[in-house]
C-alpha positions as CSV (number, residue, x, y, z in Angstrom):
1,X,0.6,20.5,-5.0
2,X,1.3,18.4,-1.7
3,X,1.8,15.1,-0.7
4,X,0.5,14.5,2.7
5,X,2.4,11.4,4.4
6,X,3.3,10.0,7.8
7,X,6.6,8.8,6.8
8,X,9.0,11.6,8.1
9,X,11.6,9.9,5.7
10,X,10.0,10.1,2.6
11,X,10.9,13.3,0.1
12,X,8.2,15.0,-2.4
13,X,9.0,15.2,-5.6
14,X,9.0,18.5,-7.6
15,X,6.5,20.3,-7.8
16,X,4.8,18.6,-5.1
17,X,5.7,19.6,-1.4
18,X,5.5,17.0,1.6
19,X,3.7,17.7,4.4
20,X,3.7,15.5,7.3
21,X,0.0,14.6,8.9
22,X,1.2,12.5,12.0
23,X,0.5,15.5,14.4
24,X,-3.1,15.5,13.1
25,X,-4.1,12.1,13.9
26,X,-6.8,10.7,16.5
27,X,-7.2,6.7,17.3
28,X,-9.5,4.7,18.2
29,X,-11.0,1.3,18.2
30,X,-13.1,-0.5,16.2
31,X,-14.4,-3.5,18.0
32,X,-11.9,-6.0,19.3
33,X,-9.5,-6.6,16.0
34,X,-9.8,-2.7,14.5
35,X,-8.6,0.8,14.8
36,X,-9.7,3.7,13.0
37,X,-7.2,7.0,12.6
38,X,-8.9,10.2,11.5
39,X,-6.4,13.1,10.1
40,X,-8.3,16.1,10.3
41,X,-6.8,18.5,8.4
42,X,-7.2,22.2,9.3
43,X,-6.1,23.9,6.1
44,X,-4.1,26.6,5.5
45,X,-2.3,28.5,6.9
46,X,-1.4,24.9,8.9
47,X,-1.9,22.4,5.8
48,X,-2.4,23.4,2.2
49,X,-5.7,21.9,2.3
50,X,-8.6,21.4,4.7
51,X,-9.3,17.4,4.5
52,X,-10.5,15.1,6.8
53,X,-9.0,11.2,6.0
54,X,-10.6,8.2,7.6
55,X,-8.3,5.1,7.3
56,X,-9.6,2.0,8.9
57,X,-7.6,-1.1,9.3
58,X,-10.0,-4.5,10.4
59,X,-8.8,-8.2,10.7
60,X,-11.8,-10.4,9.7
61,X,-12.3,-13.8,9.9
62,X,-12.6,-16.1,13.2
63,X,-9.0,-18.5,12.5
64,X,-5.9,-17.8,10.8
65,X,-7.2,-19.9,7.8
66,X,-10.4,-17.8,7.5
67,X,-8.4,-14.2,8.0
68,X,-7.9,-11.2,6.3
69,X,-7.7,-7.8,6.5
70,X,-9.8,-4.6,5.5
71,X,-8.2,-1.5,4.4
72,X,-10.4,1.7,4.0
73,X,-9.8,4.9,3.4
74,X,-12.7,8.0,3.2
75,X,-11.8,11.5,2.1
76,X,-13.9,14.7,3.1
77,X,-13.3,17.9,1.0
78,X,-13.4,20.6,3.1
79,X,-11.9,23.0,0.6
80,X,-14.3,25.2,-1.6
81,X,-12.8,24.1,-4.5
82,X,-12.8,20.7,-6.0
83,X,-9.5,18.7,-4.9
84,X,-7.8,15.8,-7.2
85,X,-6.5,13.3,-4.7
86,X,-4.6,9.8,-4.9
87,X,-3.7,7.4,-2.8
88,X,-0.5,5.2,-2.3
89,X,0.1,2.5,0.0
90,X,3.1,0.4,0.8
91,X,3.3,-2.6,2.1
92,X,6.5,-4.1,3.3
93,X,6.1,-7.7,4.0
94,X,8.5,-10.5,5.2
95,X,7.5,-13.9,5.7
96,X,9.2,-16.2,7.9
97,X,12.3,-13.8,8.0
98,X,12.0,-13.7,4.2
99,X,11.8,-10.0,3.6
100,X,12.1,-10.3,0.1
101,X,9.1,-12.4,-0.9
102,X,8.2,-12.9,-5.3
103,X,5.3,-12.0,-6.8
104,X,3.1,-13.1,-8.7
105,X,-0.9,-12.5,-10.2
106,X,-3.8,-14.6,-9.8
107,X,-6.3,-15.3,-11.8
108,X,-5.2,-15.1,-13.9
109,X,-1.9,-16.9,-12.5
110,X,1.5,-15.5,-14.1
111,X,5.0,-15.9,-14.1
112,X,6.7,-15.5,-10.8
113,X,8.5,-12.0,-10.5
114,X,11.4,-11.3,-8.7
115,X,12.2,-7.9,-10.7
116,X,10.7,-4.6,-10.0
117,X,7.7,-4.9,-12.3
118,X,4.3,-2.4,-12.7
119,X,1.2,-3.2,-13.8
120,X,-1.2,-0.3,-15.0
121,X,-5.2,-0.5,-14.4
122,X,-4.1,-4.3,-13.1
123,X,-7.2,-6.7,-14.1
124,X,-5.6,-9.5,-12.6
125,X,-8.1,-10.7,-9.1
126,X,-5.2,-10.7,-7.1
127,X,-1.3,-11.2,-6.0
128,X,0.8,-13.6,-3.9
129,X,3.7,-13.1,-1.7
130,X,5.8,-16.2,-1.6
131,X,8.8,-17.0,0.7
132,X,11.9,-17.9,-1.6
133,X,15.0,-18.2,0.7
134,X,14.0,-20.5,3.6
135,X,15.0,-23.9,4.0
136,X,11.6,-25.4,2.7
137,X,9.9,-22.4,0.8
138,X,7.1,-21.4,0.9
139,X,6.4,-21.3,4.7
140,X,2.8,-20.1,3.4
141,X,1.5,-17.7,0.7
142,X,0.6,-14.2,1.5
143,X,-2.4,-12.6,-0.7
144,X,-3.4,-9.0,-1.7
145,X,-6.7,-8.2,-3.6
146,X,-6.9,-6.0,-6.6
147,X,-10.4,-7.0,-8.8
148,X,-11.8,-9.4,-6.3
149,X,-12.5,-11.9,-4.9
150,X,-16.1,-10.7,-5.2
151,X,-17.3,-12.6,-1.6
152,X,-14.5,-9.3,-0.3
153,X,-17.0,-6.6,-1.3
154,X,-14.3,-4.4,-2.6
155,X,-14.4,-0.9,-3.1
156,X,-12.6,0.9,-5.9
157,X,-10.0,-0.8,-8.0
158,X,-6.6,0.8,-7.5
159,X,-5.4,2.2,-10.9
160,X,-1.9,0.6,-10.4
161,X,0.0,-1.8,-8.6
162,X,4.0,-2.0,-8.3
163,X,6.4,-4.8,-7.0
164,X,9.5,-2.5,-6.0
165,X,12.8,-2.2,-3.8
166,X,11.4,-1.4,-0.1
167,X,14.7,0.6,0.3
168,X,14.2,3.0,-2.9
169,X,10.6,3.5,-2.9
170,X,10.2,4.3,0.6
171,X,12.5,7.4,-0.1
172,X,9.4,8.4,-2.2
173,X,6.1,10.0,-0.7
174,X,4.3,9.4,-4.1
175,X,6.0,8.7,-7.7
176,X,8.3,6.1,-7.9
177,X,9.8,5.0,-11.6
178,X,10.4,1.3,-11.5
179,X,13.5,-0.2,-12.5
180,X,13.2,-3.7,-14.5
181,X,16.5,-4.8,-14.4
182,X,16.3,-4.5,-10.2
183,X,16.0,-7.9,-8.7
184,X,14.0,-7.1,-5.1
185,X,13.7,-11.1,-3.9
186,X,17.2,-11.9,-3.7
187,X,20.8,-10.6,-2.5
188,X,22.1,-7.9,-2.3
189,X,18.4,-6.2,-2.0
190,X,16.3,-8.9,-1.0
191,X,13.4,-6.6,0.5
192,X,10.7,-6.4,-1.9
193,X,7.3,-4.1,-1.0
194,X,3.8,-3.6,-2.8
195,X,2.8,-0.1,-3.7
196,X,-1.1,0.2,-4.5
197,X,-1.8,3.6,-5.6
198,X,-5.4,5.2,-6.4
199,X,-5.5,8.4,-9.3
């Protein structure tokens, strides 16, 4: 079993085995506010499996107001066999220096977090990011879809979403065990992250 990754500082756990994909990547653009990176796997005896993995990453929208961004991923099975794949994302953010931002669902709306929490087959629409530690919070609110909006035409619904420590889950290529009683939007940690994962 493998975890394929382009963070060279992330560790596999057992029995999985990392393997890093940077070397296999191609760029290129997609109109003036995309790129697109292919990962074309050759399989073994180079990578465990023969894969190709189409990320593409769009701003859309015409104004800062009106803006958002596209993630998509495509996976092609080269292999003979069938494959089980998931996916896990993480995104780091800071707003306004605040790289420890709360969290909390919409739609429906619920408490704000600050702990490291998970949320399993999430039905909630979507998330915000809020600034907590500037001088007049929030300097604005940062979204991330899950169930909708519909008008986003999204693709498949991630089977869970976590509100972790940046520092400890970015040790991790895949797993990552929560803990509850970590506070990630204040001192000493203070650098929350997102993880999205698919399967």
């Amino acid at each position: 079993m493998t975890d394929y990754t382009v963070d060279g500082l992330s560790a596999a756990n057992p029995p999985f085995t990392k393997v890093d994909i940077r070397a296999y990547a191609t760029t290129e653009l997609l109109g003036a506010t995309g790129i697109r990176t292919t990962y074309k796997l050759p399989g073994p005896p180079a990578t465990p499996d023969s894969l190709t993995i189409i990320q593409d990453v769009n701003v859309i929208g015409l104004s800062f107001a009106d803006s958002y961004i596209v993630v998509r991923v495509e996976i092609i099975n080269h292999n003979n066999v069938d494959t089980k794949i998931g996916i896990r994302y993480l995104w780091d953010p800071i707003i306004e220096g605040d790289d420890g931002p709360t969290f909390q669902t919409v739609n429906p709306i619920g408490p704000m977090i600050t702990n490291e929490t998970e949320f399993e087959h999430p039905l909630f629409e979507a998330f915000q990011l809020v600034d907590n530690d500037n001088p007049n919070p929030p300097t604005y609110i940062t979204y991330g879809s899950v169930a909708g909006p519909q008008s986003l035409r999204l693709g498949t619904r991630p089977t869970m979403i976590k509100y972790v420590s940046w520092a400890t889950s970015r040790g991790t290529t895949f797993d990552y065990t929560i803990d509850p009683n970590r506070v990630v939007s204040s001192p000493p940690i203070n650098d929350s992250a997102v993880l999205y994962y698919w399967g």
